[in-house]
N, CA, C and O atoms as CSV, one atom per row, in Angstrom:
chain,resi,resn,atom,element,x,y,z
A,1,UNK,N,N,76.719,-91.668,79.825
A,1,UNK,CA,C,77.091,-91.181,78.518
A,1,UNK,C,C,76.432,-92.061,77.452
A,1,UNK,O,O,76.244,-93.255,77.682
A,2,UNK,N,N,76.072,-91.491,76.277
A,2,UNK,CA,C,75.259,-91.839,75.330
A,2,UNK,C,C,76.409,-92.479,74.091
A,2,UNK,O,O,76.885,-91.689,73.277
A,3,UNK,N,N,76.744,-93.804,74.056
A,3,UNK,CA,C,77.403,-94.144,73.211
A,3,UNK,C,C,76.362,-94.717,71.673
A,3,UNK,O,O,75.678,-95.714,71.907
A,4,UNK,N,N,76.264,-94.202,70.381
A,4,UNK,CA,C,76.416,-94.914,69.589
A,4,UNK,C,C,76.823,-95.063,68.567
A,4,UNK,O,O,77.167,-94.206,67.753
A,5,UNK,N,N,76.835,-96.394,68.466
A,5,UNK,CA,C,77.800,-97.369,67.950
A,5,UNK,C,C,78.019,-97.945,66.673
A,5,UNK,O,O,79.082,-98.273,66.147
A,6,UNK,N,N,76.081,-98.068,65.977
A,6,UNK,CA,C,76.069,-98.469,65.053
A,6,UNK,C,C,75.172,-97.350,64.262
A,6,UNK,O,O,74.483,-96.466,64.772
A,7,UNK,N,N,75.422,-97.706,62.533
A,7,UNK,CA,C,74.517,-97.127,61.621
A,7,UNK,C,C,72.966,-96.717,61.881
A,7,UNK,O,O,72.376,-95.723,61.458
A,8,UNK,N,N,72.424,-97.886,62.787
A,8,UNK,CA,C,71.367,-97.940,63.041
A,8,UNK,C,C,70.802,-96.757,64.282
A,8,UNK,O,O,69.684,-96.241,64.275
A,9,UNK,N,N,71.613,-96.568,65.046
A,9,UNK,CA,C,70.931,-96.112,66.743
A,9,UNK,C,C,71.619,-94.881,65.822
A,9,UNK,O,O,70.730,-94.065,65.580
A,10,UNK,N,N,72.786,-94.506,65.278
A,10,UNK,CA,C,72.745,-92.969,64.821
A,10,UNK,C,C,71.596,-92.494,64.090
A,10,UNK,O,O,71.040,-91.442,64.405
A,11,UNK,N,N,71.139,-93.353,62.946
A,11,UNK,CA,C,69.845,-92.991,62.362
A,11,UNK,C,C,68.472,-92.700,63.266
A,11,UNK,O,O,67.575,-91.877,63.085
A,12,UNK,N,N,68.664,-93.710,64.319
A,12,UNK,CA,C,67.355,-93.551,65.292
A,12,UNK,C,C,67.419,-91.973,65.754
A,12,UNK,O,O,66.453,-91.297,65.399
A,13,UNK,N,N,68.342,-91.383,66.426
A,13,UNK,CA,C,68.707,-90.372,67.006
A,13,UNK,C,C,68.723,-89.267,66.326
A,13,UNK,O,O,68.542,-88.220,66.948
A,14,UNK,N,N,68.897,-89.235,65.184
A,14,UNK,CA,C,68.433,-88.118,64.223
A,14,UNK,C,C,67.532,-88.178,64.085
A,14,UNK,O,O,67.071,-87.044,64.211
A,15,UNK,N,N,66.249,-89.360,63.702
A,15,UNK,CA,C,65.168,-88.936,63.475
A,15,UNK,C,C,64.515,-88.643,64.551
A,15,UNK,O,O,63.399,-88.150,64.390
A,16,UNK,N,N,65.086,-88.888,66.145
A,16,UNK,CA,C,63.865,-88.417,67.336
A,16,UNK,C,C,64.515,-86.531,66.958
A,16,UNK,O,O,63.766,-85.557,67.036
A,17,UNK,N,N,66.061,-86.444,66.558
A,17,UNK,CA,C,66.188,-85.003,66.661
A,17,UNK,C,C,65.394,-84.000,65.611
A,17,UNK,O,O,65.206,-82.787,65.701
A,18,UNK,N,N,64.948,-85.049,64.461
A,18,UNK,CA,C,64.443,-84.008,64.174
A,18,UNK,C,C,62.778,-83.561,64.351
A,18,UNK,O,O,62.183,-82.508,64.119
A,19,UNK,N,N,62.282,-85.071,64.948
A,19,UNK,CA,C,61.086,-84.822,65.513
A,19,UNK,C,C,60.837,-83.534,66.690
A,19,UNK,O,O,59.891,-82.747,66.665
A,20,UNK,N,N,61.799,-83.555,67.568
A,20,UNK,CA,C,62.353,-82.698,68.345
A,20,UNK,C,C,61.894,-81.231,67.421
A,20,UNK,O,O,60.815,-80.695,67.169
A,21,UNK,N,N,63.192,-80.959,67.118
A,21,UNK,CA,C,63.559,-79.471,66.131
A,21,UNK,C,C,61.708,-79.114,65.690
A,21,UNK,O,O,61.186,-78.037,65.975
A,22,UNK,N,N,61.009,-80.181,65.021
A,22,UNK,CA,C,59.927,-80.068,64.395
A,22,UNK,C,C,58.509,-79.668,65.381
A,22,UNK,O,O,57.418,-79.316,64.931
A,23,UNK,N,N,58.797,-79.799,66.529
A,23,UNK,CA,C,58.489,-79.675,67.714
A,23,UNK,C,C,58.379,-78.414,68.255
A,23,UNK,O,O,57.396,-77.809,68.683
A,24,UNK,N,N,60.029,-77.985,68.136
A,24,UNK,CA,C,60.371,-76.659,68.396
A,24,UNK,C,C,59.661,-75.869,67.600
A,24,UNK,O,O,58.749,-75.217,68.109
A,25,UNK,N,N,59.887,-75.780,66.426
A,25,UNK,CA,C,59.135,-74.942,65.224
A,25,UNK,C,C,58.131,-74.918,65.551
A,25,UNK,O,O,57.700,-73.765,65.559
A,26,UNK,N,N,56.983,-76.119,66.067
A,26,UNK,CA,C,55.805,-75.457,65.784
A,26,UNK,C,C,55.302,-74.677,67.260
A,26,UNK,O,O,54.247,-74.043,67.231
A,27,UNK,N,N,55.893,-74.731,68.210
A,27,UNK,CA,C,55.786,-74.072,69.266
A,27,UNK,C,C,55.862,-72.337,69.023
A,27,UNK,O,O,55.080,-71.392,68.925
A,28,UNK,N,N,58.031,-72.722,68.983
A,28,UNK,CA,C,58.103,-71.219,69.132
A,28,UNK,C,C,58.151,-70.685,67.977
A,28,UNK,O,O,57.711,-69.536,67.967
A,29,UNK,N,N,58.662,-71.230,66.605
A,29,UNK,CA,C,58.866,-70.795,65.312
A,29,UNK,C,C,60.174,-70.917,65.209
A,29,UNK,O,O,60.511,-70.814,64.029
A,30,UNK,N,N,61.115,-71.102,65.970
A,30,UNK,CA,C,62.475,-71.305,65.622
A,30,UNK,C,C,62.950,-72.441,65.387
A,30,UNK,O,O,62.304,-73.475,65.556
A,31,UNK,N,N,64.111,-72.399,64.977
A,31,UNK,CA,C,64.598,-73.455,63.638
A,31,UNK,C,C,65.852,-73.987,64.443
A,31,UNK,O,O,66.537,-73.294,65.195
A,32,UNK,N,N,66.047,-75.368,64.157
A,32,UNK,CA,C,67.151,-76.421,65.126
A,32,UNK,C,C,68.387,-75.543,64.611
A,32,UNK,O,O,69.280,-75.119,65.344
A,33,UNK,N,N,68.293,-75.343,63.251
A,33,UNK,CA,C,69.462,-75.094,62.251
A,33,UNK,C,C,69.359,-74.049,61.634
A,33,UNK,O,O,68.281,-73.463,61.540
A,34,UNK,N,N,70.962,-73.428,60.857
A,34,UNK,CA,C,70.663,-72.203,60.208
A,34,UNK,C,C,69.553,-72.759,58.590
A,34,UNK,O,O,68.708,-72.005,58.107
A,35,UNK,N,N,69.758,-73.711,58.215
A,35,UNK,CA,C,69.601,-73.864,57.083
A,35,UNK,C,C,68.536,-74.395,56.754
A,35,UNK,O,O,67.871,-74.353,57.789
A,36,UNK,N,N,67.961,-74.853,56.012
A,36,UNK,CA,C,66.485,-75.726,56.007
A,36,UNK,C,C,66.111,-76.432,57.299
A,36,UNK,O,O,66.835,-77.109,58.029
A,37,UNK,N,N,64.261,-75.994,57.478
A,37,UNK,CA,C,63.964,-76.271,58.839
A,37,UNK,C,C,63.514,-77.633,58.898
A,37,UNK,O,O,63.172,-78.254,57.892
A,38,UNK,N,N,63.510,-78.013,59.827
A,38,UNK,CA,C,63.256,-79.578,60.283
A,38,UNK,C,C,61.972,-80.219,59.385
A,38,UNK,O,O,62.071,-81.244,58.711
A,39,UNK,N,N,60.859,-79.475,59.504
A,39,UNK,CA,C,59.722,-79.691,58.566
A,39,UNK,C,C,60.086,-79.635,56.983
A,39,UNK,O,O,59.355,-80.409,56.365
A,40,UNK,N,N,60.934,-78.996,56.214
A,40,UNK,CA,C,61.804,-79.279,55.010
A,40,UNK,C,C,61.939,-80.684,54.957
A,40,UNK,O,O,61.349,-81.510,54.261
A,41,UNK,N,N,63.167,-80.860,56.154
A,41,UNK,CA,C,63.977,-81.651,55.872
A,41,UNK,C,C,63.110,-83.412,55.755
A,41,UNK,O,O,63.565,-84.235,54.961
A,42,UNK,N,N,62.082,-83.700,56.500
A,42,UNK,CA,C,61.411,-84.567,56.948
A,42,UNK,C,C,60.360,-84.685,55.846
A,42,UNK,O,O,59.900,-85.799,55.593
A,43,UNK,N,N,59.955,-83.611,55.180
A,43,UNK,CA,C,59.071,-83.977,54.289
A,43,UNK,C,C,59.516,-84.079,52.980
A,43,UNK,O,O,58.738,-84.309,52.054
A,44,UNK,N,N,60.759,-83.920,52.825
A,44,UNK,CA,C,61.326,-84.382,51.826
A,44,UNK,C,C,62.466,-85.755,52.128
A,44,UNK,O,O,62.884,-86.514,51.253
A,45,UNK,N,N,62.668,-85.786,53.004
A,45,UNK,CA,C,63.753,-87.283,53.218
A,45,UNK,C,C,62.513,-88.612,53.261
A,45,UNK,O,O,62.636,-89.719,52.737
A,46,UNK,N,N,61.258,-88.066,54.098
A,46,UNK,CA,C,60.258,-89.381,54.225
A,46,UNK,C,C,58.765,-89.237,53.545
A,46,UNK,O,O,57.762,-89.928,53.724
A,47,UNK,N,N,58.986,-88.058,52.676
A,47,UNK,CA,C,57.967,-87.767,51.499
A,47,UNK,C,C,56.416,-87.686,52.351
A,47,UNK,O,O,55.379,-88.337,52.226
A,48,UNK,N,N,56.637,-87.075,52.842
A,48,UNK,CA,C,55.223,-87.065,53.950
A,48,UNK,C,C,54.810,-85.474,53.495
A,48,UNK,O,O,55.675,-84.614,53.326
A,49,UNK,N,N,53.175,-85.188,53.303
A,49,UNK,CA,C,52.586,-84.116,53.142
A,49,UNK,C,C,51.781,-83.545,54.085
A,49,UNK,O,O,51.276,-84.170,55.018
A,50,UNK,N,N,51.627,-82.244,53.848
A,50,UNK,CA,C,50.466,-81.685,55.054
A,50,UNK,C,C,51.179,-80.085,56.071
A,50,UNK,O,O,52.287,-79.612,55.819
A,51,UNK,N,N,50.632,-79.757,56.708
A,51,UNK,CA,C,51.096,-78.190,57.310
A,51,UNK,C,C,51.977,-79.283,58.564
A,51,UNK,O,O,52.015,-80.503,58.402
A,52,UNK,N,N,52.495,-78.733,59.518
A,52,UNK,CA,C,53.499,-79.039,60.488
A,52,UNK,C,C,52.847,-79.779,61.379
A,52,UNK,O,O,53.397,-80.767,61.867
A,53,UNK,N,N,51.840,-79.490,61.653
A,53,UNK,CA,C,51.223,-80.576,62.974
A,53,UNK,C,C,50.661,-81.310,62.049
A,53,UNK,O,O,51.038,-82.427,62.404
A,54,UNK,N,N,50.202,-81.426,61.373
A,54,UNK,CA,C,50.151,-83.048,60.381
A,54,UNK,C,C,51.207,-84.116,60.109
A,54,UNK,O,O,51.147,-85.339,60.236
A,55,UNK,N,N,52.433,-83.116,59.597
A,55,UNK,CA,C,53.303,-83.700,59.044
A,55,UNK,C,C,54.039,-84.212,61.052
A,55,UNK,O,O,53.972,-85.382,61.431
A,56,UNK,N,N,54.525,-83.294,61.799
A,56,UNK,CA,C,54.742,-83.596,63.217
A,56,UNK,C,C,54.104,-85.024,63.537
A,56,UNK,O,O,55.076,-85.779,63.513
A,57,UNK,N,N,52.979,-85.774,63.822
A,57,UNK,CA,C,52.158,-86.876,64.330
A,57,UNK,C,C,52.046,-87.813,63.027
A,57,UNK,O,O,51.272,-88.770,63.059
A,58,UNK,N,N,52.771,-87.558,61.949
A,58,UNK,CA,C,53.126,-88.645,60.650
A,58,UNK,C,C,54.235,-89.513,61.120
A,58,UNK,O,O,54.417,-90.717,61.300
A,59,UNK,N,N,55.023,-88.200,61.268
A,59,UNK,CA,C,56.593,-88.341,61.445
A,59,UNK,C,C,56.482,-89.346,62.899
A,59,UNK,O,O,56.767,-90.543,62.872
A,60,UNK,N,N,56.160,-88.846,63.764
A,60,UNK,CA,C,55.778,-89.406,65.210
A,60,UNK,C,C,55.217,-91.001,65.284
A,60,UNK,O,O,55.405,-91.935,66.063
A,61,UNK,N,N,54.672,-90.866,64.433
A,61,UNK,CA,C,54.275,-92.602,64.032
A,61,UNK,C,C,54.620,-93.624,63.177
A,61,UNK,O,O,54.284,-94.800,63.038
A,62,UNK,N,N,55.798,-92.439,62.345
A,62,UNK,CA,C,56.691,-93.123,61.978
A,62,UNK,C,C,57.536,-94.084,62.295
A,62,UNK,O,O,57.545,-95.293,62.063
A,63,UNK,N,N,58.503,-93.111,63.065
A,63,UNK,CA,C,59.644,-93.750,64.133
A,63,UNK,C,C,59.161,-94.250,65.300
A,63,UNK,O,O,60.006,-94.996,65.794
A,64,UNK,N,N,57.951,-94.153,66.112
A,64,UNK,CA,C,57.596,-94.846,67.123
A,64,UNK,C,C,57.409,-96.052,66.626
A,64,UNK,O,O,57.841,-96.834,67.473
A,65,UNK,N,N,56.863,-96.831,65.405
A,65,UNK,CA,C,56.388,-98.065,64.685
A,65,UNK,C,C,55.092,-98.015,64.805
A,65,UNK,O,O,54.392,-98.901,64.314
């Protein structure tokens, strides 16, 4: 079981989810969520520009370091 614990490992885990979701989209076209899609959400929370597989391998090298 996946415990976490702190501020930190929850933040980690959203951002692999939404790398994920962003993933999904550019595959099949579908969306993690009803509401703004992962590529929204990422290029406006970490101000990153570009079409989805740009912004996808930004994001990706983001959170990897």
């Amino acid at each position: 079981m996946l415990v976490l614990d702190t501020p930190e490992a929850i933040e980690q885990h959203r951002k692999r989810t939404l790398l994920v979701g962003l993933r999904t989209e550019m595959l099949t076209g579908m969306k993690l969520t009803r509401g703004r899609t992962c590529y929204a959400i990422i290029k406006e929370e970490f101000g990153l520009r570009g079409g989805k597989e740009k912004v996808y391998y930004a994001f990706k090298k983001l959170i990897e370091g």
